[in-house]
C-alpha positions in Angstrom: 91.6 74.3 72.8 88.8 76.5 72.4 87.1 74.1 69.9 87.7 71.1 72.1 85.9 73.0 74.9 82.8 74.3 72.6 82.8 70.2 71.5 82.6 69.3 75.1 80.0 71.8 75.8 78.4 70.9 73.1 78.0 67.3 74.0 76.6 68.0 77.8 74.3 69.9 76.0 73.0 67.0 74.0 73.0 64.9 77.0 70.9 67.5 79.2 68.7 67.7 76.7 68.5 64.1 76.3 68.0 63.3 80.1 65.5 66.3 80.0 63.7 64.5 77.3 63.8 61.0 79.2 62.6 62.2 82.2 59.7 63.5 80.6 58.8 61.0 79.0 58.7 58.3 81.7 56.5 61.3 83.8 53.9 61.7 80.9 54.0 57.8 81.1 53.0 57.6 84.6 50.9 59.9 84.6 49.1 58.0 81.9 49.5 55.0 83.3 47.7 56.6 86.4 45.0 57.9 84.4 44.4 54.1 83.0 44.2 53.3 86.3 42.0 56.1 87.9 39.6 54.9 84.7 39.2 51.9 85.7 38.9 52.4 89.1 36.4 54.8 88.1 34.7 52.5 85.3 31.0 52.0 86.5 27.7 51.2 85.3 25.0 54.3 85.1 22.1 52.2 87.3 20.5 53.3 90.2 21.5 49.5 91.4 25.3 50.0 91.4 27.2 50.5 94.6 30.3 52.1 96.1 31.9 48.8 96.2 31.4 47.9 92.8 34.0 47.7 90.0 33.6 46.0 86.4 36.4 43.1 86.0 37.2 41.6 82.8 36.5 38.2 82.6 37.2 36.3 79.6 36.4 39.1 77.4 33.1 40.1 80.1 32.9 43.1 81.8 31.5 41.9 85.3 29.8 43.5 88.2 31.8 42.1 90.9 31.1 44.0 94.5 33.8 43.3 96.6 33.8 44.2 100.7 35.3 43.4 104.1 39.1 43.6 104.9 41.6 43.4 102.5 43.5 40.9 103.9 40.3 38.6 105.2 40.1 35.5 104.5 37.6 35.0 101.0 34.0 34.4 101.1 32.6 33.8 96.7 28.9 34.5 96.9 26.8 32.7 93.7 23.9 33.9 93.5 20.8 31.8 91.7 19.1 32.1 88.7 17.4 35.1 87.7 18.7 36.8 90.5 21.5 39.8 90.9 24.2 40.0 93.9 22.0 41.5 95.8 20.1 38.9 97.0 23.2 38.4 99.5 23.1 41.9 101.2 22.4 40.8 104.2 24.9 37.8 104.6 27.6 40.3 103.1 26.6 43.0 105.7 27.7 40.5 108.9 30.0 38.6 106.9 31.9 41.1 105.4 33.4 42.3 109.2 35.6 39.5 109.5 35.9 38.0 105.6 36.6 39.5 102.5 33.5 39.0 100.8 33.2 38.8 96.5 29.7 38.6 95.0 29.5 39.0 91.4 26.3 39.5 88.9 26.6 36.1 86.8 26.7 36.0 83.1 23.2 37.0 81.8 22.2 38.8 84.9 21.9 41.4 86.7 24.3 44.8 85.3 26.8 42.2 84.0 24.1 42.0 81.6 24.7 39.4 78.3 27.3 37.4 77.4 28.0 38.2 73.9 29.3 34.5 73.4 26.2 33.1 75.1 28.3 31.3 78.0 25.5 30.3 79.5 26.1 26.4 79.6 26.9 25.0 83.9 30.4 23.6 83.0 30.8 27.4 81.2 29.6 29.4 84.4 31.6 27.3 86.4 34.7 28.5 84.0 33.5 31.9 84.8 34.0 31.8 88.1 37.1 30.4 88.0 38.3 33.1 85.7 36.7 36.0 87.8 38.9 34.0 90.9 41.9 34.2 88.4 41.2 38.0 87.6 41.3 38.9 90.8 44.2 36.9 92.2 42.0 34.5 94.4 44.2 31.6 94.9 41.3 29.8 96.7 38.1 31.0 98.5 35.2 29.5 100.6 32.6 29.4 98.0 28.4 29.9 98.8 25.9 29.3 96.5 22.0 29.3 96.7 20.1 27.3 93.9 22.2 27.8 90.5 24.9 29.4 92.5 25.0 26.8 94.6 25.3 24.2 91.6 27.6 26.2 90.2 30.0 26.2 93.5 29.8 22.3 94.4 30.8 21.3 90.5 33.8 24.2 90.5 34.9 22.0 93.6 34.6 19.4 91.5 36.7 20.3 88.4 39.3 22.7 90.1 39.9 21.1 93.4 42.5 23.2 94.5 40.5 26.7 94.3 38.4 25.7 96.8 38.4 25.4 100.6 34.7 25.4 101.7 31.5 24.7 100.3 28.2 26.3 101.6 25.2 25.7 99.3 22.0 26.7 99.8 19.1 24.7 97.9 21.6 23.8 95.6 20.5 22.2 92.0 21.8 18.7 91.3 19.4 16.2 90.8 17.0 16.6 88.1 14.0 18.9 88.1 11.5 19.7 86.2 12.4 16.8 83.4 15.7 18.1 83.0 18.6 15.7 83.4 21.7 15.4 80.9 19.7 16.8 78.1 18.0 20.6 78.2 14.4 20.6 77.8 12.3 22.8 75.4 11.9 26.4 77.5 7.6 26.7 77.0 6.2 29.9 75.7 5.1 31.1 79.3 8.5 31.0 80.7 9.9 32.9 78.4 7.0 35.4 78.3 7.7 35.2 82.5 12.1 35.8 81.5 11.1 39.0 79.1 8.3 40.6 79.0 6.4 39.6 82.6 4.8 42.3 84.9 6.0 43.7 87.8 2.4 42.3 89.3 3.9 38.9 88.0 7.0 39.0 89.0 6.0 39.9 92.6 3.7 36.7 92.6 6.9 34.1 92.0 9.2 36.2 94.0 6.5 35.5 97.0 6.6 31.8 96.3 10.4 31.7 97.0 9.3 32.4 100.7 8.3 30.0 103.2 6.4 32.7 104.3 5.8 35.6 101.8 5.7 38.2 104.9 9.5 38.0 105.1 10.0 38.8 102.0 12.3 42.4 101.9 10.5 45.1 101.2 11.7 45.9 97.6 13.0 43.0 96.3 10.4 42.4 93.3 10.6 45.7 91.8 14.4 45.3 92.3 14.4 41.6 90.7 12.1 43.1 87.9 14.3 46.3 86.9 17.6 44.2 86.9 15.5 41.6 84.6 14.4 44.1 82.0 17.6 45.4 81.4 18.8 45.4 77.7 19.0 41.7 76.6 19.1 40.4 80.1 15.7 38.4 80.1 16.6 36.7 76.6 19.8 35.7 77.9 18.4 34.0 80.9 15.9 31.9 78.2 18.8 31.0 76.3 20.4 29.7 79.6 17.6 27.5 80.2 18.2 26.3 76.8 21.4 24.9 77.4 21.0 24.0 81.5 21.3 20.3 81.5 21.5 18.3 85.1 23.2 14.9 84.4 23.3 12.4 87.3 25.4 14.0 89.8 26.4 11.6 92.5 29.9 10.1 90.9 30.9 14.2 90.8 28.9 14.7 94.1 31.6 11.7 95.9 34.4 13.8 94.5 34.2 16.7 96.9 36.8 17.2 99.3 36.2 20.0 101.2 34.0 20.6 104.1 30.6 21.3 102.9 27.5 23.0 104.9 24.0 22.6 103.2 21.2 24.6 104.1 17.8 23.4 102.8 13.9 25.1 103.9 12.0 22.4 103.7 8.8 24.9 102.2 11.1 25.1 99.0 8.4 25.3 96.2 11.4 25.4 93.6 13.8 22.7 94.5 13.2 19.9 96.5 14.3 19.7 100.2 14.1 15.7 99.6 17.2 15.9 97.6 19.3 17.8 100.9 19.4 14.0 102.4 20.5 12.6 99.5 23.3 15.1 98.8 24.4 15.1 102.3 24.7 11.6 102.2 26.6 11.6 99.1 29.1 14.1 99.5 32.1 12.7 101.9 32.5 15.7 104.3 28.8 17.0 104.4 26.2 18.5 107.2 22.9 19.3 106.4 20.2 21.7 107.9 17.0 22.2 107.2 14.3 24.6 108.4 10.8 23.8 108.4 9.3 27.2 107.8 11.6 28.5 105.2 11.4 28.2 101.4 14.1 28.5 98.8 16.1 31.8 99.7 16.7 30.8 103.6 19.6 33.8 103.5 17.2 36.2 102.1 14.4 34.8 104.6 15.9 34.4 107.5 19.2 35.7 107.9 19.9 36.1 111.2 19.4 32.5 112.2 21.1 31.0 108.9 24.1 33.2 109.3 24.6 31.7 112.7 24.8 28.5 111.3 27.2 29.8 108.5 29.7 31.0 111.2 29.6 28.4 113.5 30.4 25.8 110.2 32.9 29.1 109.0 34.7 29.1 112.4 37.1 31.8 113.7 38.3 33.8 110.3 
């Protein structure tokens, strides 16, 4: 008797211990598992341009800037920025907007603190995967999408190729139609250019940031030494050259018919960059389409001029 009890105790002993050792284990996995996540949460980028809302994302194998901003359960404004430029070109659109919408903005492949692509993604059909996988990443089932200039490019060929993922278009300036020789074939990037993408001046870079204004006086206080610190970060400016050695613009209006969705486009008809000529031609083109222009404004109306853009934005937006 006494042997069958000292068996018995014996075997609730191995079982404590077991349950003991269990137990710990699944709470040294937690709190590992919350220590992944507090890393990530806390994963940032040492820059005195990144922001409280800011989080890197994995995006096909690219850690991405994304800043991300209004209520959690609004419904989702993407913000593409253009070329050269950084999310913050849409601070103040994402300051209103982000009240009633959840607004995304992201730092594009080759810009900004998202910095290089180490596969050299740069190619349009490539960014637009990009997006699409940053949407995926973040469990955006579908989003308005707004883009100015590349962005907006960008945005109206994502609605384009994944139809479903998007609701809304809002493009401002966006490229299309060929420019500067470029159609379906890249051209040759000429040696000032990439001087201008790597090794320009801030003195320079102020000059062409004023010619994106209608009126240079508008332009935020700021915003050239910002543009040229983002640009001189470590291999940004050669990846924007090598973007421009892959940017092709074939004829767009078969893809430009395809578009479903609602679409605003906003054009300043002092755009130096991309011609306000082509806002007619899109408009016309695309099935669902209104255009406005502005006769005093120049490429970056939401930079420019936000206040009266934005109310154009929200009256095509609607009640969130």
């Amino acid at each position: 008797m006494r042997v069958l009890i000292a068996l018995l105790l014996g075997v609730f002993l191995l079982m404590g211990v077991g349950v003991f050792a269990i137990t710990q284990m699944r709470q040294a996995a937690s709190v590992a598992a919350d220590g992944e996540a507090d890393l990530a949460e806390r994963a940032s980028i040492d820059s005195p341009w990144w922001g409280e809302a800011d989080r890197l994302v994995d995006v096909a194998g690219l850690q991405t800037r994304v800043r991300i901003e209004g209520p959690d359960t609004a419904p989702v404004l993407i913000l593409v920025h253009g070329f050269s430029h950084s999310l913050e070109s849409w601070d103040a659109w994402a300051a209103d907007l982000s009240s009633d919408y959840r607004v995304v903005r992201m730092d594009l492949p080759g810009h900004g603190l998202t910095g290089p692509d180490p596969q050299a993604r740069y190619s349009v059909p490539q960014t637009v995967e990009f997006v699409a996988g940053l949407m995926a990443a973040l469990d955006i089932p579908d989003a308005t999408l707004v883009g100015n200039s590349l962005g907006g490019l960008v945005s109206w060929r994502l609605a384009v190729t994944h139809p479903d993922r998007v609701n809304r278009l809002v493009l401002l300036a966006p490229g299309g139609y060929s420019i500067n020789g470029v159609t379906e074939e890249p051209v040759d990037v000429p040696m000032p250019v990439r001087f201008f993408l790597t090794q320009a001046p801030e003195p320079v870079i102020n000059a062409a940031t004023q010619a994106l204004f209608g009126d240079p006086s508008r332009m935020p206080e700021g915003m050239p030494a910002r543009v040229h610190q983002l640009m001189r970060g470590e291999g940004v400016g050669q990846a924007m050259v090598e973007r421009l050695e892959v940017f092709t613009l074939p004829e767009p209006s078969a893809d430009l018919a395809r578009i479903e969705v609602p679409t605003l486009i906003l054009w300043g008809e002092a755009d130096r960059m991309v011609p306000s000529s082509h806002g007619p031609l899109m408009a016309a083109t695309i099935p669902d389409a209104r255009l406005i222009t502005y006769p005093d404004l120049g490429h970056v109306v939401h930079e420019e001029a936000p206040e009266r853009t934005l109310a154009d934005v929200r009256e095509f937006l609607g009640t969130p």
